[in-house]
C-alpha positions as CSV (number, residue, x, y, z in Angstrom):
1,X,-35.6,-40.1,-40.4
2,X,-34.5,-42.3,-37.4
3,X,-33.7,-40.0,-34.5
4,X,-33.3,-40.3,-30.9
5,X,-34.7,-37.8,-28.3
6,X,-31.8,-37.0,-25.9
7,X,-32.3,-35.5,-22.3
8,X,-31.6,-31.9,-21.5
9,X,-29.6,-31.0,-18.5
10,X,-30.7,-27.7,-16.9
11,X,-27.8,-26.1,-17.9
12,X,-28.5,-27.5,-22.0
13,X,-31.8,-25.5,-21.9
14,X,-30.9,-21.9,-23.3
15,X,-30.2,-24.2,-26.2
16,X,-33.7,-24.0,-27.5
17,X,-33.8,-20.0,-27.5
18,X,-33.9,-20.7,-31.4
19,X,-36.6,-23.1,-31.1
20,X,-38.8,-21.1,-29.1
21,X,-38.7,-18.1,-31.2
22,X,-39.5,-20.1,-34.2
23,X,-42.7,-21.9,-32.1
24,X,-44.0,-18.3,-31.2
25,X,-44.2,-17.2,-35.1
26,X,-45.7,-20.6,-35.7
27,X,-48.2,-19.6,-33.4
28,X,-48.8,-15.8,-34.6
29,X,-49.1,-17.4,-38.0
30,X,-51.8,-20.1,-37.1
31,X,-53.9,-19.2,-34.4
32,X,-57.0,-18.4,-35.2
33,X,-57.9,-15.8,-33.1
34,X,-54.7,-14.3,-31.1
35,X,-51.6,-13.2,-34.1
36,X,-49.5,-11.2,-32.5
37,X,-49.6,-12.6,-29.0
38,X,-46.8,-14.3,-28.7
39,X,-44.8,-14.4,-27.4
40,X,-46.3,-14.3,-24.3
41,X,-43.1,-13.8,-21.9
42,X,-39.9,-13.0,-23.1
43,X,-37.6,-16.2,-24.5
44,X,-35.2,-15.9,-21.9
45,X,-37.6,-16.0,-18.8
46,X,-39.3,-18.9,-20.4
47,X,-35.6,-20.6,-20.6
48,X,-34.7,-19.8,-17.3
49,X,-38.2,-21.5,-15.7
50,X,-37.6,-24.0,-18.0
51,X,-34.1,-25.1,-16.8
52,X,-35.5,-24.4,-12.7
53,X,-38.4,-27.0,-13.6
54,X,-35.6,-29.4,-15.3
55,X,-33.2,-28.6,-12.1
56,X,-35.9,-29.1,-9.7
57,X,-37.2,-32.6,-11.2
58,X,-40.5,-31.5,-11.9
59,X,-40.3,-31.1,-15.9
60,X,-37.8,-33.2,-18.1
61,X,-37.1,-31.8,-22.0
62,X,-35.7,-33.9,-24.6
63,X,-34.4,-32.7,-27.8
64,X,-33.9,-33.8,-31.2
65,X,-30.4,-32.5,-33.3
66,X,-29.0,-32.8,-36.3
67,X,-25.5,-31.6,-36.7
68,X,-25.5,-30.5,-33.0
69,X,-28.4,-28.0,-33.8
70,X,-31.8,-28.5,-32.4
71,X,-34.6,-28.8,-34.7
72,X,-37.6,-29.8,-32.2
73,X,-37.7,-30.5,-28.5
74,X,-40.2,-32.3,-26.0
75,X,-41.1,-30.6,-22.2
76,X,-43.6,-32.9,-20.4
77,X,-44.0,-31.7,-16.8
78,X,-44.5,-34.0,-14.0
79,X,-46.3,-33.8,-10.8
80,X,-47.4,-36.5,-9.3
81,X,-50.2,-38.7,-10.8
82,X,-50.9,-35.3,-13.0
83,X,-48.8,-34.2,-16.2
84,X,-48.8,-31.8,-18.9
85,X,-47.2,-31.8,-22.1
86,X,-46.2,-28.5,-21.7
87,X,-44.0,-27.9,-25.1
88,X,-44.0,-30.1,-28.2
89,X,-41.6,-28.1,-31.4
90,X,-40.3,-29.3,-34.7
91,X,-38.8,-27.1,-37.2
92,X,-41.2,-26.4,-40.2
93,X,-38.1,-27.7,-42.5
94,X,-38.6,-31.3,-40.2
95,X,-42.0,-31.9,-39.9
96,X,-44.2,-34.2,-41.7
97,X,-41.2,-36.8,-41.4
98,X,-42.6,-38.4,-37.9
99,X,-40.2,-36.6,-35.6
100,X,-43.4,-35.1,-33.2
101,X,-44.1,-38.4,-33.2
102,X,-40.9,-39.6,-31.5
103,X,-41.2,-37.0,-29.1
104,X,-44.8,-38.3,-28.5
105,X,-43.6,-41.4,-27.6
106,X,-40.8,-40.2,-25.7
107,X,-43.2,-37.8,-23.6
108,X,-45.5,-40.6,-22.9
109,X,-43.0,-43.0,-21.8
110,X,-41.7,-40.0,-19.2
111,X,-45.0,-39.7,-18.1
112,X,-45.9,-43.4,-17.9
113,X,-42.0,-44.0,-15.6
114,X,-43.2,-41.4,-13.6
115,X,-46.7,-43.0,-13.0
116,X,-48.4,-40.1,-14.3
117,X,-52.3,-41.3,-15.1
118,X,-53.5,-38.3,-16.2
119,X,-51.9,-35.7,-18.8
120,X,-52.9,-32.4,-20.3
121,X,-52.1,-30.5,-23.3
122,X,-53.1,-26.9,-24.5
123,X,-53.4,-26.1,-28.3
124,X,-53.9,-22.8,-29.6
125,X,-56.8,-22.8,-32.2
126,X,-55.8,-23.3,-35.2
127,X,-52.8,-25.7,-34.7
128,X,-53.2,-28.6,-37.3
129,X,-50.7,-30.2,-34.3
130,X,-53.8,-31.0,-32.2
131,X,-54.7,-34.2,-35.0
132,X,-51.3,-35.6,-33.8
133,X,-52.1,-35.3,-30.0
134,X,-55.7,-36.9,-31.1
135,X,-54.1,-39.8,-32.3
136,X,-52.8,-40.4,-28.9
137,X,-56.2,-40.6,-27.1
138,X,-56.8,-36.5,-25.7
139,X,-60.1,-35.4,-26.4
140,X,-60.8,-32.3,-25.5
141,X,-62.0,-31.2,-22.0
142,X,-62.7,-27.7,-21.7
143,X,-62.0,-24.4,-24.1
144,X,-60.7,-21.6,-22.5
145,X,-61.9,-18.4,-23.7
146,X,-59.7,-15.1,-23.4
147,X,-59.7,-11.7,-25.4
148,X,-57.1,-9.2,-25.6
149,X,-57.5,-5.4,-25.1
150,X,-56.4,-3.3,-27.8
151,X,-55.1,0.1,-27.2
C-alpha cells in the first residue's frame, strides 16, 4: 500500500480520538502485565496536550488516511538534541502491510530536520511493535517497573 504521512495542524488533532481509543484496547489486550490500564488519562485530555505540543512546536503528528479516515498516526516529540517517539498507531485491519514503517521513516526524518541525536521510545510489554522499533537501531536502556493497587 503506497501512502503518504500528512502533517496535522493543532486544530486536525481531535481527529485521532478514534485512533486512540483503539491503541488503548490494543494495549489492554497485549500487555503483559497491566490489562485494564488504559487508558491512562481520558482521550480528550490526551488530544488537547497533543494539539498544545503541535501548537507550541515541540511535537509534530503525521497521519495516514484512507477515504479521509485515519487509520494510524505518528507523534515524535522534539526538544532540542533529545526526542521521543511518543505515539506510533496503525489500525489492526492495516498492519502488516508496511504502514508503521512509513511512519518510522517519517518520524526519523522529523527528528533528523530537527537535529535530534538522541530518541526514545516506550513499549509496553508485550507489544510485538517493539521488533519494528528494533529494526531501527533502539536497544533497550532501562525497564521501568510499576505495579497497580487493587481495591
Amino acid at each position: 500500500m503506497n501512502m503518504v504521512p500528512r502533517l496535522l495542524a493543532p486544530e486536525e488533532v481531535p481527529f485521532l480520538q478514534d485512533c486512540l481509543c483503539e491503541l488503548a484496547d490494543y494495549h489492554n489486550q497485549v500487555s503483559l502485565h497491566h490489562r485494564g490500564a488504559y487508558p491512562g488519562r481520558p482521550p480528550a485530555q490526551v488530544l488537547e496536550e497533543f494539539s498544545a505540543a503541535v501548537a507550541a512546536g515541540t511535537s509534530q503528528i503525521a497521519v495516514l488516511e484512507k477515504d479521509r479516515c485515519p487509520i494510524g498516526f505518528v507523534k515524535a516529540d522534539l526538544h532540542r538534541e533529545a526526542g521521543k517517539l511518543d505515539y506510533l498507531f496503525i489500525q489492526q485491519s492495516f498492519r502488516g502491510q508496511g504502514l508503521g514503517k512509513v511512519l518510522m521513516d517519517w518520524a526519523m526524518g522529523a527528528f533528523r530536520a530537527a537535529g535530534v541525536r538522541r530518541v526514545e521510545v516506550k513499549v509496553v510489554a508485550g507489544n510485538p511493535a517493539i521488533h519494528l522499533y528494533e529494526k531501527y537501531g533502539f536497544q533497550l536502556n532501562a525497564q521501568i517497573l510499576w505495579r497497580t493497587e487493587t481495591p
